[in-house]
Structure formats: structure tokens, C-alpha cells
N, CA, C and O of each residue as an XYZ file, in Angstrom:
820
protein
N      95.184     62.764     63.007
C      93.873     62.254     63.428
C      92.769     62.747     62.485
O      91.670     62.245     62.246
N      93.275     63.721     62.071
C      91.541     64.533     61.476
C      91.794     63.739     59.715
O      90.790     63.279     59.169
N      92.740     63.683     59.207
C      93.313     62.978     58.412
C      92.637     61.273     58.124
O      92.046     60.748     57.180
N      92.947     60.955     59.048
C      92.471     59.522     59.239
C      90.691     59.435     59.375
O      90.121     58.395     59.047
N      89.921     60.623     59.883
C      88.658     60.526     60.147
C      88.198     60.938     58.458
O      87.206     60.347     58.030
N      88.730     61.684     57.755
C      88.411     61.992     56.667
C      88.625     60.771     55.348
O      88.065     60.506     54.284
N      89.532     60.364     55.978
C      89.744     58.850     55.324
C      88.789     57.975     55.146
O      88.504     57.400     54.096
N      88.049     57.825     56.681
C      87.089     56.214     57.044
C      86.100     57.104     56.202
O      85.618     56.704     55.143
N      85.787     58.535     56.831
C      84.243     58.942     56.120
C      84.384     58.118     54.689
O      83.715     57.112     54.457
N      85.602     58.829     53.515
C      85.358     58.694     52.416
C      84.796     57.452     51.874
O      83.947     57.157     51.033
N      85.830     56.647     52.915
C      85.782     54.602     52.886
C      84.138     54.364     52.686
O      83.342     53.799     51.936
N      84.186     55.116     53.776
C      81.959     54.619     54.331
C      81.357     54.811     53.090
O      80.955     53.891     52.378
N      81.266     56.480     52.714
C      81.225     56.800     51.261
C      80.854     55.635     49.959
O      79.891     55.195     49.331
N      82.157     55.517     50.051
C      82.635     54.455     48.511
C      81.704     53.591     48.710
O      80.739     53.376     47.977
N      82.122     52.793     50.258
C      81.138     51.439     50.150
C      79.798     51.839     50.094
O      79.191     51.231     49.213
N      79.215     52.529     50.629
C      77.792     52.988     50.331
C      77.561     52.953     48.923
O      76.933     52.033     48.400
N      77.977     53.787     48.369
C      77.724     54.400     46.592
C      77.805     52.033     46.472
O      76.953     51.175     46.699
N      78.958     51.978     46.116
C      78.898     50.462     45.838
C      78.261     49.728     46.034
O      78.021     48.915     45.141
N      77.556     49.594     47.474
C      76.616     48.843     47.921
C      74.924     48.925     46.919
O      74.218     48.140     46.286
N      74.914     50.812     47.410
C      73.623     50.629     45.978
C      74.109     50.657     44.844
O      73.382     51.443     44.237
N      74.936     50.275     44.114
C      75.067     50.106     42.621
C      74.953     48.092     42.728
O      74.628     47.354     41.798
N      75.151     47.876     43.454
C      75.028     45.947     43.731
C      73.663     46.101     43.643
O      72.922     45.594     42.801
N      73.276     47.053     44.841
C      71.404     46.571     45.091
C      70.939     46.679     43.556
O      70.489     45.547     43.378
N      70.785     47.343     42.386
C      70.373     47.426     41.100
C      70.476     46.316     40.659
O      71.625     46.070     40.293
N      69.633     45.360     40.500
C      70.010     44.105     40.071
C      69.140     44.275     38.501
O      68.227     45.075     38.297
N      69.833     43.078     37.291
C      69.205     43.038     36.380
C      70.093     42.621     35.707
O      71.192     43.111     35.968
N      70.041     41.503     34.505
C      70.972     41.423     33.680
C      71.147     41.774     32.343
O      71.858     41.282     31.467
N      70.006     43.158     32.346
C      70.092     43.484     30.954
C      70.037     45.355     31.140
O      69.867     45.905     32.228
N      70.166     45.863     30.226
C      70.170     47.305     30.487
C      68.876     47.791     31.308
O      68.720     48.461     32.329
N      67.834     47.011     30.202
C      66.303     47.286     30.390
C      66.181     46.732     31.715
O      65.689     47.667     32.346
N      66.328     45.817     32.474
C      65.857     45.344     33.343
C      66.415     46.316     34.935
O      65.658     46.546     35.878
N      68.008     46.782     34.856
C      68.507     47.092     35.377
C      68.194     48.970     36.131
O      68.381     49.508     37.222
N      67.413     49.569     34.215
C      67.028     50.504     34.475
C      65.482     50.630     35.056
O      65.001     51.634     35.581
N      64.892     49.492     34.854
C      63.684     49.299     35.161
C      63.547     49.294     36.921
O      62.650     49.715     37.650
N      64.393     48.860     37.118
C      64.547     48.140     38.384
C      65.071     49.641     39.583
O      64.772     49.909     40.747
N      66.020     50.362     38.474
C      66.424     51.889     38.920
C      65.441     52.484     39.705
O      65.395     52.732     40.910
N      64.181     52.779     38.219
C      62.889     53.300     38.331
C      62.363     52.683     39.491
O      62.166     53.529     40.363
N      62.080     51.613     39.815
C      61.109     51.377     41.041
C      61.723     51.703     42.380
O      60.995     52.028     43.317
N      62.994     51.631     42.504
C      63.863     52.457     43.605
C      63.140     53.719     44.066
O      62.677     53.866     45.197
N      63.076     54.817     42.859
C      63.397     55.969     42.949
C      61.720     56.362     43.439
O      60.703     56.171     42.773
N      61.805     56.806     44.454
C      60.564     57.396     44.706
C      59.826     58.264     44.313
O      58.714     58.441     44.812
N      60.360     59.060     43.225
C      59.885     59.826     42.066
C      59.053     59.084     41.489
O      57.826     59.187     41.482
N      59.662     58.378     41.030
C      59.206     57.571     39.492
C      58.494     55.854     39.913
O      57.926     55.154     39.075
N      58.680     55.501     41.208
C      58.361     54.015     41.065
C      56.644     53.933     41.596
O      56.200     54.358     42.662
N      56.014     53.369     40.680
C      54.586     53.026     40.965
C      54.576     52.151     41.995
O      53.422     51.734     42.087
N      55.370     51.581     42.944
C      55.472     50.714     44.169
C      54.910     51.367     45.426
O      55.584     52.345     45.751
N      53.925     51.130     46.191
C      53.557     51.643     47.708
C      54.427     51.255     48.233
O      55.288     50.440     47.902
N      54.237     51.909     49.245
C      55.662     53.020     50.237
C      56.384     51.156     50.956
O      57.533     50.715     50.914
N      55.286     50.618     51.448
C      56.035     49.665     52.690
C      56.827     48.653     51.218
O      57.775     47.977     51.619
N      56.527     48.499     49.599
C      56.745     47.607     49.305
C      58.468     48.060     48.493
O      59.347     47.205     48.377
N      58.623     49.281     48.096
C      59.502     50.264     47.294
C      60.976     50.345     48.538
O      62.144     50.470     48.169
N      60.438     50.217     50.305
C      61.656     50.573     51.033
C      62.253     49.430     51.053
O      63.456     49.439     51.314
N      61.456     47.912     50.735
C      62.511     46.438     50.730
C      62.645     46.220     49.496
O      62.897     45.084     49.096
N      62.553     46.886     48.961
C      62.520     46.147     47.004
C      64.262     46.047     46.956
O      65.213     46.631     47.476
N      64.068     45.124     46.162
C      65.360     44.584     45.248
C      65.314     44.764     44.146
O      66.017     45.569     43.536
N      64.459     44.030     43.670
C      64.605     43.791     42.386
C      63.376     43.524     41.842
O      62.541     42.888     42.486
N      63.139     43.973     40.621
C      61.575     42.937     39.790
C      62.037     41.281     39.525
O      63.169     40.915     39.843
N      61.074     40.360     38.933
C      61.155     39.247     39.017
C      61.368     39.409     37.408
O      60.776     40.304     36.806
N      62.172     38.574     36.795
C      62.278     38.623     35.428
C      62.435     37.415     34.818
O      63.183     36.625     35.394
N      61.796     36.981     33.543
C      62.155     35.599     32.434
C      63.811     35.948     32.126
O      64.425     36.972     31.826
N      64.134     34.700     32.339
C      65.276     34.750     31.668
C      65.784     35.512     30.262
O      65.221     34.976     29.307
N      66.708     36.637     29.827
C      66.349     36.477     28.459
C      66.898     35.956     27.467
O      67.977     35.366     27.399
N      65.907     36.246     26.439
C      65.893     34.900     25.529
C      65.591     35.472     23.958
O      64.506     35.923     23.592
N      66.580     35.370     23.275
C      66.758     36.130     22.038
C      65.777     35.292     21.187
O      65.713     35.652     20.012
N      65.050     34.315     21.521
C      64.119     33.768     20.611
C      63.062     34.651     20.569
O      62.397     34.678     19.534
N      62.772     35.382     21.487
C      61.588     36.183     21.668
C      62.251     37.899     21.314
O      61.636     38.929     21.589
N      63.382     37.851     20.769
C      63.442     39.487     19.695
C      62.834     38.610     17.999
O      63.330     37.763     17.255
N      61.658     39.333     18.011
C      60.988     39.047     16.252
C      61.049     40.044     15.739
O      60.849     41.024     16.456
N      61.375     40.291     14.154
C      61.506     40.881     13.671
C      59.482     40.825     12.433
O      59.185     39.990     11.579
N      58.571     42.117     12.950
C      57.201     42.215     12.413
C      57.334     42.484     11.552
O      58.361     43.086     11.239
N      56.006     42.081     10.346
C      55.875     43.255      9.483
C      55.194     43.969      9.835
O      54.479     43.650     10.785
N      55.073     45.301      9.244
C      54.323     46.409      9.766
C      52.793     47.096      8.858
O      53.059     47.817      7.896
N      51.560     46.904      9.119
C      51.104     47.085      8.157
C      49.789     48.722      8.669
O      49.034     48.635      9.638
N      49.835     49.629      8.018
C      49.321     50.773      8.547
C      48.064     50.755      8.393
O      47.511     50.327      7.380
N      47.397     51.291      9.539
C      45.750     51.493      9.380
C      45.204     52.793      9.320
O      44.440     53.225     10.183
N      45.469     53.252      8.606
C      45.238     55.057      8.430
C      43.783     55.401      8.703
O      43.186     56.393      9.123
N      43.475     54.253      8.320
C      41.734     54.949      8.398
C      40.603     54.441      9.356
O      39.387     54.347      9.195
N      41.569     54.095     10.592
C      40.704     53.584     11.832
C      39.841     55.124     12.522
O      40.041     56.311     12.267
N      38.917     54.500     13.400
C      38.484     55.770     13.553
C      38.929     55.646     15.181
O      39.291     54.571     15.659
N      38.853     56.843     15.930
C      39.471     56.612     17.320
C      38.159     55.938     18.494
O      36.935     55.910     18.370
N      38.881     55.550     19.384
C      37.998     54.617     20.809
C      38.338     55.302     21.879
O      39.128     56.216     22.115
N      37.632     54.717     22.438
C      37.907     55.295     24.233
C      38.293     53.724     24.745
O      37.420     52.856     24.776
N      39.513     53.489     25.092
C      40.095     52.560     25.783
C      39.533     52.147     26.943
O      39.533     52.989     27.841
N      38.951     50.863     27.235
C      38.539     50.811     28.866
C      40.164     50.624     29.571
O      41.271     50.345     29.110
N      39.553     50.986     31.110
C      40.771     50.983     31.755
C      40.633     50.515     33.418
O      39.536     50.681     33.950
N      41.623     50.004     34.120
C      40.895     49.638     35.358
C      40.021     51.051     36.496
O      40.196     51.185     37.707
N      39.368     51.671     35.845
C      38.867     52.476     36.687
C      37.534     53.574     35.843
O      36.550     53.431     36.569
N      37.421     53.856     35.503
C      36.104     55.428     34.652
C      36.867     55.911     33.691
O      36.544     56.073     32.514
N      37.949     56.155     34.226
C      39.089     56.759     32.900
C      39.315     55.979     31.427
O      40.009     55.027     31.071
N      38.341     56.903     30.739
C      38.768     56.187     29.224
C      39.792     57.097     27.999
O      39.585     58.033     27.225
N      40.497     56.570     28.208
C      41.586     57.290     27.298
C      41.370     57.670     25.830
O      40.469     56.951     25.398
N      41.763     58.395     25.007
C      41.387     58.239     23.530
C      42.983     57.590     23.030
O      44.131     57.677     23.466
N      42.537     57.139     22.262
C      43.480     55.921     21.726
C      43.152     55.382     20.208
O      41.946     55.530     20.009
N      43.801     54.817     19.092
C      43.196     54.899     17.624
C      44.151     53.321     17.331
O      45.103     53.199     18.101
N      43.988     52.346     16.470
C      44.441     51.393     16.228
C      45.353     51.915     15.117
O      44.782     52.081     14.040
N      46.425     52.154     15.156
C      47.877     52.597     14.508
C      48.248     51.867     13.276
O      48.359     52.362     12.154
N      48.476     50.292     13.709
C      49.199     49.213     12.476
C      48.414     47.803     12.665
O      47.260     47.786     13.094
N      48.963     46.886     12.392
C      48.851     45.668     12.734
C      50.290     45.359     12.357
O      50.950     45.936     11.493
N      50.765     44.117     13.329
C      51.903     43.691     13.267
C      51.789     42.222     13.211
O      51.002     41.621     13.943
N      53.060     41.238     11.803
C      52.348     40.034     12.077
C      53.682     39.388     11.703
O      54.329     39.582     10.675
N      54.007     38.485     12.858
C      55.633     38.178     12.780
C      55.486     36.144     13.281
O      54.413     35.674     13.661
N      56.474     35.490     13.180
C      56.355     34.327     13.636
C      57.534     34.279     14.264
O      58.663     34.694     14.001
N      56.753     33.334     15.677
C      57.646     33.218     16.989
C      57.198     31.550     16.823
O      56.118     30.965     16.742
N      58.961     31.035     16.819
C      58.964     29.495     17.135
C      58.089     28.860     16.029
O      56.938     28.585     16.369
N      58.310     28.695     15.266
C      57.332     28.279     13.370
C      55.934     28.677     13.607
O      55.207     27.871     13.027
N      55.233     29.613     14.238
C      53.801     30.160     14.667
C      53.362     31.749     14.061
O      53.456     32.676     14.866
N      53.116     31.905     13.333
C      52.311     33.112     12.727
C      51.283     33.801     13.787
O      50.144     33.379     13.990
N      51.712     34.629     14.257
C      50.778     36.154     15.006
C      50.646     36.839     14.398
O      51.102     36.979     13.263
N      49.580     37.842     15.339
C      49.148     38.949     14.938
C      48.807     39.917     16.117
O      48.015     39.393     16.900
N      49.204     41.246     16.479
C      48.946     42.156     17.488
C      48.864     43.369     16.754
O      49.734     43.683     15.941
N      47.662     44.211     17.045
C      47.290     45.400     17.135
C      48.235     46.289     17.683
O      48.822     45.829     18.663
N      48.542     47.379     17.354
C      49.222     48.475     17.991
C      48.793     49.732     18.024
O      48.527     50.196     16.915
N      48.686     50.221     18.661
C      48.108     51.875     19.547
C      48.788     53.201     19.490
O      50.003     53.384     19.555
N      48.105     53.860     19.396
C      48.891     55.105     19.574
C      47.569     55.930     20.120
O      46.545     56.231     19.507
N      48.053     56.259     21.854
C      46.981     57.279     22.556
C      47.296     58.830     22.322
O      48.387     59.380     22.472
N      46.415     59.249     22.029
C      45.549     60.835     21.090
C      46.563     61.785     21.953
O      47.433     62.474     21.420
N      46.317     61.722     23.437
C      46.684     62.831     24.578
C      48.149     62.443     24.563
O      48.991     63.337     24.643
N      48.502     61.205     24.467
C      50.445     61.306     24.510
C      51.142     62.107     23.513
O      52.090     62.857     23.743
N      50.555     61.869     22.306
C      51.180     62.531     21.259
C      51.870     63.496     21.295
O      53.029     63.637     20.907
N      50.834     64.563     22.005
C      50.777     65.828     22.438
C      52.004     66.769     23.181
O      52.362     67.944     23.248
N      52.386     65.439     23.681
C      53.860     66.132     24.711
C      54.989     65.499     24.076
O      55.372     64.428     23.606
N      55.315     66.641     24.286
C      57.208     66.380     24.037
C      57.770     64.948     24.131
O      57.595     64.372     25.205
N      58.450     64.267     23.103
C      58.905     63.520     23.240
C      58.268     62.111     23.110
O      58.830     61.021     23.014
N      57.025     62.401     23.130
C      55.941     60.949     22.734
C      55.414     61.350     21.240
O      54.317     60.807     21.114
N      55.720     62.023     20.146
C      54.851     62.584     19.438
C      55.095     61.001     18.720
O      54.085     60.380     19.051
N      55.926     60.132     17.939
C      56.014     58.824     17.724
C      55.730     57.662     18.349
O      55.791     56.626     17.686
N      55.318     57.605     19.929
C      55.141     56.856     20.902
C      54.080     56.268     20.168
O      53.254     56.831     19.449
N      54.263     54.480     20.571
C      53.053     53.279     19.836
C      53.020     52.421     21.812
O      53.700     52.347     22.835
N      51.771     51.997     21.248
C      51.800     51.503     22.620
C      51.153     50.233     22.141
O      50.249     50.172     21.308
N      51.922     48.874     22.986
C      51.636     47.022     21.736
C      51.405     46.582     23.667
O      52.180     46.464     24.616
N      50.209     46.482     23.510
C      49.369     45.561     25.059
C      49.115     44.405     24.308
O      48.560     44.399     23.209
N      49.639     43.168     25.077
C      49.094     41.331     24.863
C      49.079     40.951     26.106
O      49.574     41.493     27.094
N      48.263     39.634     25.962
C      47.828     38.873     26.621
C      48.604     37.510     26.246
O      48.495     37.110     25.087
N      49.195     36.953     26.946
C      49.393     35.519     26.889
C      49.302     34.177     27.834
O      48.764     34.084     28.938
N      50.055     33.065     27.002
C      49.300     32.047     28.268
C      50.330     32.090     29.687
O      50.017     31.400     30.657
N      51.322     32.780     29.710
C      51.383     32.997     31.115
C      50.753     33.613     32.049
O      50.650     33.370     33.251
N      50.215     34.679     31.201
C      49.001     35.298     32.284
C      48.572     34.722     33.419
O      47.783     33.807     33.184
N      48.819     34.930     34.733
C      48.070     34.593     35.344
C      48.767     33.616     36.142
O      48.396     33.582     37.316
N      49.709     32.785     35.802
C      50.678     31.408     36.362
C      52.222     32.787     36.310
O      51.965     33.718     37.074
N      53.077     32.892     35.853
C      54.200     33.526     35.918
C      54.219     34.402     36.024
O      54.922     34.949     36.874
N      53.355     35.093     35.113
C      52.980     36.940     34.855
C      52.099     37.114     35.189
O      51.280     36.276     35.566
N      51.919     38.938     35.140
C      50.710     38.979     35.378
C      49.396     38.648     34.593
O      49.269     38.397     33.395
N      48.219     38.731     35.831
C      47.207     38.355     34.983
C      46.792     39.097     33.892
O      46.491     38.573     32.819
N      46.752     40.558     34.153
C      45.897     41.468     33.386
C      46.524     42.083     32.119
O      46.020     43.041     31.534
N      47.966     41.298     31.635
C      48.979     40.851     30.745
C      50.116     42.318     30.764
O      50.197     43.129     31.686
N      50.817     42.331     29.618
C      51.535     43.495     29.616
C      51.877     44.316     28.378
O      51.666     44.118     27.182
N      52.392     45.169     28.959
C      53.016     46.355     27.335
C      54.222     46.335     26.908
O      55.151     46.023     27.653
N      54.397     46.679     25.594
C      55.814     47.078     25.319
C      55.311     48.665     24.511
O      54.298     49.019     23.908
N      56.369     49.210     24.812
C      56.737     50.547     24.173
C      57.373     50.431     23.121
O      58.381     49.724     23.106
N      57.018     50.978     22.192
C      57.658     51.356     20.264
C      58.016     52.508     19.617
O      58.355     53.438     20.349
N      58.024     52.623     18.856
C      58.228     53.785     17.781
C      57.326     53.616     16.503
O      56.823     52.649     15.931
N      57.340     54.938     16.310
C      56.710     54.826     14.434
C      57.928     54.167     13.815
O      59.050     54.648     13.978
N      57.698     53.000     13.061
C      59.169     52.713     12.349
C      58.813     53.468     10.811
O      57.729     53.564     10.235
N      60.186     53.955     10.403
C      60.500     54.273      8.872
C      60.271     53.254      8.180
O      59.892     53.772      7.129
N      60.232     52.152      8.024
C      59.550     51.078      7.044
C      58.551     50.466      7.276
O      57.570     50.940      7.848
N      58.673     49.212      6.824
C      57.267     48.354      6.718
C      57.363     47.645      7.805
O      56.320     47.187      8.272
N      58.738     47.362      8.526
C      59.039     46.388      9.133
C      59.380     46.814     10.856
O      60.114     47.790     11.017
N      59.023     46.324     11.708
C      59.488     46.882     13.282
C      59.963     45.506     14.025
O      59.647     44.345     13.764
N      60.795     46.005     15.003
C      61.413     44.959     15.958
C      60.633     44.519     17.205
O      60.337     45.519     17.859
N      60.299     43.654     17.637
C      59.726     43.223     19.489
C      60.268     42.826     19.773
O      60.676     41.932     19.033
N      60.885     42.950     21.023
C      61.632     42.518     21.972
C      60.556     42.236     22.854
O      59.884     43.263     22.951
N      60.078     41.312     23.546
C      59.275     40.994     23.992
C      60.357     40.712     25.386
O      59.701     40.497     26.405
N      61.529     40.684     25.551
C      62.304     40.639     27.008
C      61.948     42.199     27.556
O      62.480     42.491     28.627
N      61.150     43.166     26.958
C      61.057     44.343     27.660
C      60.014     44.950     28.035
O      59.961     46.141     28.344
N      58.609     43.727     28.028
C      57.398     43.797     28.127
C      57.895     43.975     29.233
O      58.961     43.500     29.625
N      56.667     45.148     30.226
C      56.374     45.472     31.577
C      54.867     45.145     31.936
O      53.890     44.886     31.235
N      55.062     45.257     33.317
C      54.189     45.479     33.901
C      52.677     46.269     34.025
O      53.224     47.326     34.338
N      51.593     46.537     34.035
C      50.842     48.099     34.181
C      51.257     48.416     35.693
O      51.969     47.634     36.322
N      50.894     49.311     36.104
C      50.969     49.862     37.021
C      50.089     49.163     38.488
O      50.456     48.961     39.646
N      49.222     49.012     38.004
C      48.218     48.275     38.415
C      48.736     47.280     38.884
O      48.336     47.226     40.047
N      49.564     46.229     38.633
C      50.107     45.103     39.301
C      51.166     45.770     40.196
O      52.263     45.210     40.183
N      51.090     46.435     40.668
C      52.048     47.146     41.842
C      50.776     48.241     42.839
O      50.924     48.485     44.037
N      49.778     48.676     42.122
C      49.710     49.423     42.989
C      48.221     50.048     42.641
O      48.039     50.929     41.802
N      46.953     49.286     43.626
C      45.673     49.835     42.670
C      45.186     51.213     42.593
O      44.057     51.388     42.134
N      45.808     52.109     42.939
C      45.738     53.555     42.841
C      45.621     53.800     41.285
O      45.060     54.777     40.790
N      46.094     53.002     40.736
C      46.857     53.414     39.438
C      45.648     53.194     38.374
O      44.726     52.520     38.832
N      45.484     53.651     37.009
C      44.550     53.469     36.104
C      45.490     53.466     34.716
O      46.086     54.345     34.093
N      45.323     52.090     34.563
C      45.468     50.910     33.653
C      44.897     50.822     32.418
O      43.671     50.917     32.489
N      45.346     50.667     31.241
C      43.977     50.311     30.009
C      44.162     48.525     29.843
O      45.100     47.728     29.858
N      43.099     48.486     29.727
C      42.441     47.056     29.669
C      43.275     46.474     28.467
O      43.348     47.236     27.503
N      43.948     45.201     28.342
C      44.456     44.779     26.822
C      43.021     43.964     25.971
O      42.209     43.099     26.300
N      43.239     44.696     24.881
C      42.098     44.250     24.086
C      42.336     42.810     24.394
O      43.402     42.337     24.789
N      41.428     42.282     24.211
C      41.177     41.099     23.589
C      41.718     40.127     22.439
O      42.088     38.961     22.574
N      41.667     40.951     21.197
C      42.304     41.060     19.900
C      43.641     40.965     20.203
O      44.344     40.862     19.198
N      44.172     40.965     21.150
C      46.153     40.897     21.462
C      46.570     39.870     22.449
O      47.644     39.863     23.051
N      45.687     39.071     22.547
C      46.025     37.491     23.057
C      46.710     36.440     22.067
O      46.427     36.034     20.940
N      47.488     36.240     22.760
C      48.849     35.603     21.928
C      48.611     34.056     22.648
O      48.696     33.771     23.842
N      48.241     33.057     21.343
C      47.924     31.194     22.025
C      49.526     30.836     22.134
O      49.995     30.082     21.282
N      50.282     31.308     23.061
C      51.535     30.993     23.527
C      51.778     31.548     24.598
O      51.111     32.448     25.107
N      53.012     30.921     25.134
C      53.776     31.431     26.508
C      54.833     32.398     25.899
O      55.639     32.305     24.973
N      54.561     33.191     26.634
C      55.931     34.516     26.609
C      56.665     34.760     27.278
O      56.716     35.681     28.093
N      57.446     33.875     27.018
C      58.641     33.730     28.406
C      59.904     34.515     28.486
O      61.106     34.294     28.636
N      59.060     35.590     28.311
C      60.355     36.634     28.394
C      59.783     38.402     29.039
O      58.702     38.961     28.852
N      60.886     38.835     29.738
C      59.828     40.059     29.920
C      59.481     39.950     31.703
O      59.876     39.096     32.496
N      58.848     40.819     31.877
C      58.655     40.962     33.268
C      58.003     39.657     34.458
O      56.817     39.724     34.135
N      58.029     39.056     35.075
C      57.155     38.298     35.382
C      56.059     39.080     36.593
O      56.169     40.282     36.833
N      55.046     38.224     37.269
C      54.285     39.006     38.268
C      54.947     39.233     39.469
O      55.961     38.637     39.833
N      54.441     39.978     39.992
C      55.188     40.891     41.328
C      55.161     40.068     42.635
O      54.335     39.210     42.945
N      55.820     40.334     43.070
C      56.270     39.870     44.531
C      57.210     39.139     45.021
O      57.513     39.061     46.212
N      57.954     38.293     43.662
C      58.719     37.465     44.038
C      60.056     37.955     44.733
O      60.721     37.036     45.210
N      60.483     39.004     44.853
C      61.758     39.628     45.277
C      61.324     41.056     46.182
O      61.947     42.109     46.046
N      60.219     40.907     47.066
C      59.958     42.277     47.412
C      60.006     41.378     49.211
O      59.459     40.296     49.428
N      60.606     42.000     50.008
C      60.543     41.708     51.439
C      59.643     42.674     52.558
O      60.009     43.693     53.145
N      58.361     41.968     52.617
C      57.224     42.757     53.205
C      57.815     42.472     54.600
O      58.311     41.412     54.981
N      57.620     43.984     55.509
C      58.088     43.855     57.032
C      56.661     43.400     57.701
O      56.586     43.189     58.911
């Protein structure tokens, strides 16, 4: 008997562990770990009633048309800004590169960042930070557009994956303080790749 009770526990066990490894939905690493993060109540910028039904984020299909390969061109001699942001908090922040790549026979151009105070800690001392605006804004995505995270690259040249643009924080949760995307990083296209706006997979009680 005690045999058999130690059995079902383990059973319950397994299926549990299994059950949340299903709930992780995503079909890409990024999306999957992204999706981790908003779980985890550590780490997920989600309020409380919206983080205990979450599933999943809403995501563009992805779409290898939207990995471009930039050139990279350095601005050494910008002088630094105070970033607006959704709230008083102005960050220091310095215009890093310019990046200028073509998506679908179309020639861009986006600014890239690197904030003063990240540097500083462990593990961000290379951290670039690439905020756009595009014409989904607002219809698919969010309005107030999104980021991708980078590196200093060793050459002239850097990669976007634009399937790994996120969210700010701010589109989950207005506690949060946001930097504004310049202006200067509005992209006259749809970016159909990458996070879309929130709510589509969240079950409010």
C-alpha cells in the first residue's frame, strides 16, 4: 500500500512538472523564454490578477525576412541626453551608432543607444539599446513601439532580428518607467515580427 501511494504521488509529480513545461508556450527560444519571464513572479512586469492567467504573450509569426544583416556606423562624438520617459525619470543615454540595412528592397535607418548607468553593472558593460516605431504601432503592436537588445559588434556590421523586439514594460503595467522611442527610429513599414500588443492570450477573472 505505502508503495503504491508513493507511486500516484510521483505520477501527480511528473504530470505537474509536464503540464507547466506545455503551459510555456512559444515557438522560438526567445519567445518561449520570454514567456518563462512573465510567469515568474520575480521577473515578470505583469500585475498580479493578469501574471496568475497568463499563457502566453501574443507573437508575429516568425519570419526570417525580418533577420537583416546592418551596417554599423560609429558616433564617437555625440554628446550625452537625458532620455524622456513615461514618467520624470530621465535617464542618461548617448547616441552609440547608426545602423542602415534594407528590409524587402527598402533602405533604413535606426539610431542606437547605449544608457550611461547600465554600463556600469556587470554584464551590461557592451549593452546597446535599438527603440523603433513602426506602422503597426498601434493596430497589432504596441502603440508606444518597441526594443531590441544588442551588443557592441567587433565590426562594421551587426545583425537585427527584429522577431525579438519586446515590449516596454509599460504595455503591461503603468507602474513601470519607460523611455520614450525617439522619433528619429520610426520605420515607414510594418514589422511583422516580434512581440505583438498585450492581451490577446491573458484570461482576466
Amino acid at each position: 500500500m505505502r508503495n503504491l501511494f508513493v507511486l500516484c504521488a510521483l505520477l501527480i509529480l511528473l504530470l505537474s512538472c509536464s503540464e507547466k513545461k506545455r503551459a510555456i508556450k512559444g515557438d522560438t527560444e526567445f519567445q518561449r523564454e520570454l514567456n518563462a519571464d512573465y510567469r515568474d513572479a520575480t521577473k515578470s512586469p505583469l500585475k498580479d490578477r493578469d501574471r496568475k492567467n497568463f499563457e502566453g504573450l501574443d507573437f508575429f509569426k516568425f519570419d526570417s525576412t525580418f533577420i537583416v544583416k546592418a551596417n554599423f556606423k560609429r558616433t564617437p562624438n555625440e554628446k550625452t541626453f537625458k532620455m524622456k520617459t513615461t514618467t520624470d525619470r530621465e535617464p542618461i543615454y548617448v547616441k552609440y551608432g547608426e545602423l542602415t540595412f534594407n528590409l524587402k528592397g527598402e533602405l533604413f535607418k535606426l539610431n542606437i543607444y547605449q544608457n550611461q548607468d547600465l554600463i556600469e553593472k556587470e554584464g551590461f558593460e557592451n549593452y546597446l539599446f535599438l527603440p523603433f516605431l513602426d506602422e503597426t504601432n498601434g493596430l497589432e503592436s504596441y502603440g508606444g513601439g518597441r526594443y531590441i537588445d544588442l551588443r557592441i559588434p567587433e565590426s562594421d556590421t551587426m545583425e537585427i532580428d527584429f522577431n525579438t523586439a519586446y515590449n516596454p514594460y509599460c504595455a503591461y503595467n503603468d507602474k513601470y518607467s519607460c523611455p520614450i522611442v525617439p522619433r528619429k527610429n520610426y520605420l515607414k513599414t510594418r514589422i511583422e515580427a516580434g512581440v505583438k500588443a498585450f492581451g490577446v492570450h491573458v484570461k482576466r477573472s
